[in-house]
C-alpha positions as CSV (number, residue, x, y, z in Angstrom):
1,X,10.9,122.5,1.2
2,X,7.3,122.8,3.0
3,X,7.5,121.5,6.4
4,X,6.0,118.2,7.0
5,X,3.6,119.1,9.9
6,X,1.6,121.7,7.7
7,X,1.5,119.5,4.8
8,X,-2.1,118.0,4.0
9,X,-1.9,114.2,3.3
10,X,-5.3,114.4,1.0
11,X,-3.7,115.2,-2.4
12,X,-0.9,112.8,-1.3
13,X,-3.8,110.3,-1.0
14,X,-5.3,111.3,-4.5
15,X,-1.9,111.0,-5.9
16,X,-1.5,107.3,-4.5
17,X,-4.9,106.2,-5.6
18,X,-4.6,107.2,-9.4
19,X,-1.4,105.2,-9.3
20,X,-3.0,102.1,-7.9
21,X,-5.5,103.1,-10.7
22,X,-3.0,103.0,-13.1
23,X,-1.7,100.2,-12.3
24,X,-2.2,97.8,-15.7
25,X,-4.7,95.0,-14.5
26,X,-3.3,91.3,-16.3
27,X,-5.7,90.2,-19.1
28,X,-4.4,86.8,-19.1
29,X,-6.8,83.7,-18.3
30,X,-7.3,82.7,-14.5
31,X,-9.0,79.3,-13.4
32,X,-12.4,81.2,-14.1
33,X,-12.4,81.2,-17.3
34,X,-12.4,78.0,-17.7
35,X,-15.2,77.0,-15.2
36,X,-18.0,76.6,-17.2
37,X,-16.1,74.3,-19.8
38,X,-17.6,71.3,-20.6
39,X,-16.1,68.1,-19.6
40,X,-15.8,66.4,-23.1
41,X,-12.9,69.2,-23.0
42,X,-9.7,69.5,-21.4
43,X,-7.5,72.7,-22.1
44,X,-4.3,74.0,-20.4
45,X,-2.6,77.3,-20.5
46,X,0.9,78.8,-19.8
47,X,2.1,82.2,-20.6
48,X,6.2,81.9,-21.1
49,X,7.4,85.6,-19.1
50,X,5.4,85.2,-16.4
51,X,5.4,81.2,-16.0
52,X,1.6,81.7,-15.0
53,X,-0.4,78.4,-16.1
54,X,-3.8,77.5,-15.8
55,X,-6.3,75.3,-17.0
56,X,-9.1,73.1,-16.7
57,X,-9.8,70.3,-13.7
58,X,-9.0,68.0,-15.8
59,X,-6.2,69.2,-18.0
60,X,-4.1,66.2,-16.5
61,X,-6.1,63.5,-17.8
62,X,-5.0,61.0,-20.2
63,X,-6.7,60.9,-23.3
64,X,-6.1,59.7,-26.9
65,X,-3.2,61.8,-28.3
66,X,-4.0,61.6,-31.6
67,X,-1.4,63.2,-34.0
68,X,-0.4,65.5,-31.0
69,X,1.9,63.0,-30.3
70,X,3.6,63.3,-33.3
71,X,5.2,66.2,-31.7
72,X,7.3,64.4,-29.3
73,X,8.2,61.6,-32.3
74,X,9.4,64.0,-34.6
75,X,11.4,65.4,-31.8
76,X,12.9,62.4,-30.4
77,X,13.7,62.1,-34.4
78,X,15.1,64.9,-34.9
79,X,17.8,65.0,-31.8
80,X,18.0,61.7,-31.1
81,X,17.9,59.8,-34.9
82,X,20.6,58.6,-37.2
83,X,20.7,62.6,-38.4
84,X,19.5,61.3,-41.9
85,X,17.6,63.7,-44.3
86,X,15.0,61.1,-44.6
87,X,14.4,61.7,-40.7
88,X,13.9,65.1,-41.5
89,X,11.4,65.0,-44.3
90,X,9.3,62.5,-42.6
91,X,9.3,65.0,-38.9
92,X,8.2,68.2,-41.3
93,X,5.2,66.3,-43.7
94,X,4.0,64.9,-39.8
95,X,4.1,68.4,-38.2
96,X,3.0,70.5,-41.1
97,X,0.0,68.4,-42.6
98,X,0.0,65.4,-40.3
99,X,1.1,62.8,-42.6
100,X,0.1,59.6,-40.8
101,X,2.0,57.3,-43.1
102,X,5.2,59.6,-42.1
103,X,4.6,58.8,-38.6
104,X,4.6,55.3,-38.8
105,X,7.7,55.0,-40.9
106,X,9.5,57.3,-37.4
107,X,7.5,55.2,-35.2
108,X,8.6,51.7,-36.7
109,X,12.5,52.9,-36.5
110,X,12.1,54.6,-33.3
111,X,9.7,52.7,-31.3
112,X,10.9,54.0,-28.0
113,X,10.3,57.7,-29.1
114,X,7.4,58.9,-27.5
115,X,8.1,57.2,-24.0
116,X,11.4,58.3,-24.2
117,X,10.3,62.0,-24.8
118,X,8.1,61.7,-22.1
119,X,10.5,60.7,-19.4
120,X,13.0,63.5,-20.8
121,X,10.7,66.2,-20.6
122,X,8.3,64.8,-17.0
123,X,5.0,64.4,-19.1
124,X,3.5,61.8,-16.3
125,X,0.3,61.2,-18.5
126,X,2.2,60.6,-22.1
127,X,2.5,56.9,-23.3
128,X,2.8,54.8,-25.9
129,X,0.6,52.6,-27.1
130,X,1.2,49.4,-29.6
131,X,1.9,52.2,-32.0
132,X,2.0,55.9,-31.9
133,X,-1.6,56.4,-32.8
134,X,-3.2,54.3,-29.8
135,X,-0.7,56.8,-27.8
136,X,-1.9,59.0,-25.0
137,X,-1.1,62.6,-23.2
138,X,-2.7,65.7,-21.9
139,X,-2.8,68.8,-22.8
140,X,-0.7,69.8,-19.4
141,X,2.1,67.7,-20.8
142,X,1.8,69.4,-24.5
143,X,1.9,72.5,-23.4
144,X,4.7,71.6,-20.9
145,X,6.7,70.2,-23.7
146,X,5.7,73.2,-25.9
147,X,7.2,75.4,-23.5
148,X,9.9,73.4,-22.6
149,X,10.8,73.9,-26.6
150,X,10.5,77.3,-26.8
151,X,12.6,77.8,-23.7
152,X,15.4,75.4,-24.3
153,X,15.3,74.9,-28.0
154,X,14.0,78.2,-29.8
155,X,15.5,77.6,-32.9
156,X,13.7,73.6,-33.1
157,X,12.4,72.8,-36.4
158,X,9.4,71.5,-34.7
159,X,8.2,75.0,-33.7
160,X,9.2,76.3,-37.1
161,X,6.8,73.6,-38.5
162,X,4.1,74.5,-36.8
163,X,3.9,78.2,-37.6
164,X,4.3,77.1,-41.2
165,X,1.0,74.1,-41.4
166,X,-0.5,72.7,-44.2
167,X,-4.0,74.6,-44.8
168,X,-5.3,70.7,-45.3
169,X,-3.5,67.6,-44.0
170,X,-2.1,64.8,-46.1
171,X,-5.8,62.9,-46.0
172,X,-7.7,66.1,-47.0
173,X,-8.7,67.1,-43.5
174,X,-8.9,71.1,-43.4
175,X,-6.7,71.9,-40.3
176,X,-8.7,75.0,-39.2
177,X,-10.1,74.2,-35.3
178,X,-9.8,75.0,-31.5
179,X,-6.7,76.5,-30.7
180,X,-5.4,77.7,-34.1
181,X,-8.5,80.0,-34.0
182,X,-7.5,82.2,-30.8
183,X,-6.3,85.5,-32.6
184,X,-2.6,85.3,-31.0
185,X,-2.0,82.6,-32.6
186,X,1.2,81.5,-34.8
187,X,1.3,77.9,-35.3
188,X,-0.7,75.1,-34.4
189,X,-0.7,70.9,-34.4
190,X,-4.1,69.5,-35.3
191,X,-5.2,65.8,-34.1
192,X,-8.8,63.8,-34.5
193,X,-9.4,60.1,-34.9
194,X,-10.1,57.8,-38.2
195,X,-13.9,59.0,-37.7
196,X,-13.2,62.8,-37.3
197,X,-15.4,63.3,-35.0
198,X,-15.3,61.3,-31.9
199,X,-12.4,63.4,-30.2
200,X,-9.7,65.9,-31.4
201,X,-7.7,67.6,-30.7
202,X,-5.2,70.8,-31.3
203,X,-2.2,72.7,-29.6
204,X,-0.6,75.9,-30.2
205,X,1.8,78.4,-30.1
206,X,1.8,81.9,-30.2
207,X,4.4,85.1,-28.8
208,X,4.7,84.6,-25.1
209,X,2.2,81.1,-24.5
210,X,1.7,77.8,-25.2
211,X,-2.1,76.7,-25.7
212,X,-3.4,73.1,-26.1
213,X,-7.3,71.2,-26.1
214,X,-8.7,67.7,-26.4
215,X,-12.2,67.5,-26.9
216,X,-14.5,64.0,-26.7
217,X,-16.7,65.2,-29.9
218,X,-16.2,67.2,-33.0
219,X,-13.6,70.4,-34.1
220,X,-16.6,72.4,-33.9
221,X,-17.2,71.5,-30.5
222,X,-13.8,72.2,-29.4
223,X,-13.5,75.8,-31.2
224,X,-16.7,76.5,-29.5
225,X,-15.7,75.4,-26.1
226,X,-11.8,77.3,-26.4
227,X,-13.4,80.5,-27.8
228,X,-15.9,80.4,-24.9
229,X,-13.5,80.2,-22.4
230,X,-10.2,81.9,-24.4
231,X,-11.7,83.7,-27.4
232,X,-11.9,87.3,-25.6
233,X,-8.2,87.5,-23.9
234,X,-5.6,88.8,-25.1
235,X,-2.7,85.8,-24.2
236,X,0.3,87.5,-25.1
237,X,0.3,90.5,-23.5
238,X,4.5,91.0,-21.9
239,X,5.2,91.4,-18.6
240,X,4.5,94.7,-17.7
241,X,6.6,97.0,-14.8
242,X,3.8,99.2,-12.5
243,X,4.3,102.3,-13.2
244,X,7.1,104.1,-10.4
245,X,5.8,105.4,-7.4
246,X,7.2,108.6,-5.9
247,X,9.6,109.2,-3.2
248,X,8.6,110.9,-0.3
249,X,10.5,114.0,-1.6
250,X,9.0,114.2,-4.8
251,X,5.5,114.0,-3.0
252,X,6.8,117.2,-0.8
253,X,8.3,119.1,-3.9
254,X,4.8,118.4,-6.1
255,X,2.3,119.7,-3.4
256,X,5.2,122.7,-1.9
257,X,5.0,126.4,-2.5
């Protein structure tokens, strides 16, 4: 082995710069991608390995849940219910085309669903309304609850539902906006009121995140405001080790005679 004292520290410098250089840079969203989002839209953000979340100012705002909610009904439903088939039927037509007459037949029998779900899972902005469709959330608690699903309860029907939606929804709505657009995508729950236009909303899933927007205007508003913000990232990339860096010896034995 070279001595130490004649050994020149430049390639040893090279060496340790094309390893920072190497080093793979995360392509997952940070607060300035979502910046310049307009205010009519709220989105929020978490990546499952890394627990990183992020999202707009105002992803913890309260706004009309639309058929978002349904999530947390179907799943209060589904683990909490009398077990029944009917239960079960009524959860998948609310998850998978948004059947609106399904989710007042759950609501009426389980009135205490959604506030219930919300105090299991800490979604401080969730409530319920005289019925579930005057209900509100966030998109920080959907995508908390998403994730708290995924994490605790991989094998819930409700995620199952979602990666297998209706093209169109039980009133004829085409289900093809905001979220569900980003590429990564593998299931999505729609939302928008009785006038389709005056807010929406849609959250996702996909390998490795959770996604979710509301939007005060239309689904073309809210696809153009996620892909402006999201529509260039890749959101699933894994968690991924730097490469090793050498030991002084192996520095010594690379550069020695």
């Amino acid at each position: 082995m070279p001595s130490l004292r004649h050994l020149s520290l430049a390639p040893l410098a090279a060496v340790a710069c094309a390893l920072a250089a190497a080093a793979p840079a995360s392509a997952l969203p940070g607060p300035e991608n979502f910046a310049d989002v307009p205010a009519r839209t709220s989105i929020s953000f978490e990546h499952s390995p890394s627990g990183l979340r992020v999202g707009t100012a105002n992803e913890n705002d309260a706004r009309p849940g639309l058929s978002t909610v349904k999530l947390y009904l179907a799943d209060y439903a589904l683990r909490h219910g009398d077990g029944s088939a009917g239960d079960r039927d009524l959860a998948a037509r609310m998850i998978q085309s948004s059947d609106d007459g399904a989710a007042s037949a759950l609501d009426s029998k389980y009135p205490n669903a959604i506030d219930a779900t919300a105090a299991e899972f800490g979604l401080p902005s969730t409530s319920r309304g005289g019925f579930w469709g005057s209900s509100y959330t966030s998109t920080a608690d959907t995508v908390r609850f998403l994730e708290s699903k995924k994490g605790t309860d991989p094998a819930s029907p409700i995620l199952g539902w979602m990666n297998s939606s209706s093209p169109v929804a039980t009133d004829g709505t085409q289900q093809d906006w905001g979220t569900g657009e980003l590429a990564d995508v593998t299931g999505t729950k729609w939302g928008w009121a009785d006038d389709a236009s005056s807010v929406v909303a849609s959250a996702s899933i996909g390998d490795g995140f959770s996604i979710a927007a509301n939007t005060y205007g239309s689904a073309a508003a809210q696809t153009d405001d996620v892909l402006g913000a999201l529509g260039g990232i890749d959101l699933s990339p894994g968690v991924v080790a730097p490469p090793a860096v050498p030991t002084l010896e192996q520095f010594l034995e690379m550069f020695g005679p």
